[in-house]
Every structure is written in C-alpha cells, then in structure tokens.
C-alpha positions in Angstrom: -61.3 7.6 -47.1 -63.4 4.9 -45.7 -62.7 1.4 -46.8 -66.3 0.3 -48.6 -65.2 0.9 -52.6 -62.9 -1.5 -53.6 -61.7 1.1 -56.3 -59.6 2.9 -53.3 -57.9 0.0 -51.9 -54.9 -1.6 -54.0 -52.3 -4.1 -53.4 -49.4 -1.6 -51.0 -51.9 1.1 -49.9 -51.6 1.5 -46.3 -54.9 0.9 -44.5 -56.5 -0.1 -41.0 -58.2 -3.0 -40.7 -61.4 -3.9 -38.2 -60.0 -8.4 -37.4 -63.5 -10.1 -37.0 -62.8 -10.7 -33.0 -62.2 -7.3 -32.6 -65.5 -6.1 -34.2 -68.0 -5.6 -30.8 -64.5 -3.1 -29.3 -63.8 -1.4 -32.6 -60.3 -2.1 -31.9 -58.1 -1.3 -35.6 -54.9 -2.9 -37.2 -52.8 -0.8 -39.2 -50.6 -2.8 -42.5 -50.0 -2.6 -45.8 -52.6 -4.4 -48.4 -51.2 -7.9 -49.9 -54.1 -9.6 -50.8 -57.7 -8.3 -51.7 -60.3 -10.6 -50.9 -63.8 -9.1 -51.4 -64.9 -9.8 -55.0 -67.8 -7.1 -55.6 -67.1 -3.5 -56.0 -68.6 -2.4 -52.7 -69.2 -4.0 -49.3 -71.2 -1.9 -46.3 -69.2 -3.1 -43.4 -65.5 -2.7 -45.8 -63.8 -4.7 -48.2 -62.0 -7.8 -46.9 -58.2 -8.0 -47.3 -55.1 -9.7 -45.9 -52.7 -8.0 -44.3 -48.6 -8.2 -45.5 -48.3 -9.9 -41.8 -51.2 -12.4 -43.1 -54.1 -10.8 -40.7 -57.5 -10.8 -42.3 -60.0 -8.0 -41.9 -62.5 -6.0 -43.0 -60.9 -2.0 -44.3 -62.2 0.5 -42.2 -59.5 3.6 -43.1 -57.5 3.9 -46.1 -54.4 6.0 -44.4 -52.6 6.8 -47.7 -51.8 6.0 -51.2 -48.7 4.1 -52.6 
C-alpha cells in the first residue's frame, strides 16, 4: 500500500517514511505512526506524519496494519 490516502494510515500502523533531506536519494525510515499531520484526504507525494521517535516525513509504504 502506498502512503497517498490518508484513510490507510492510522495512529500505530507501521509505515516508511521518505525525511525531506533524504528526498533527491530515496533513502526510507521505518516507525510506527504517532502523529498525522496532512489534513486533506490525499496528498501525491504521501501523507505527512511524525514518527514515535519524533522524525517527520512524507509516507511512502504502509508495511502492515495494527
């Protein structure tokens, strides 16, 4: 599941995350959802969150429900 509908992404769900400086390399951060940022129902690029460890990113993979 990609990350662009934020009807698949819920506080717990276990997802990687694109960090803005790591963008350009495509370089991904695994963690567990705490936060929710985006407001809209869909974003193109992912829907923001912040991480459990506090790192902010765009969602690129949902790994697996709760």
């Amino acid at each position: 599941m990609n990350g662009t509908r934020r009807a698949d992404i819920e506080r717990g769900v276990r997802v990687a995350i694109a960090q803005k400086q790591d963008q350009r390399t495509g370089r991904l951060t695994e963690g567990v959802v705490r936060d929710i940022l985006t407001k809209s129902a869909t974003h193109p690029h992912g829907i923001k969150v912040r991480l459990e460890t506090g790192e902010v990113g765009r969602v690129k993979q949902v790994r697996r429900q709760k």
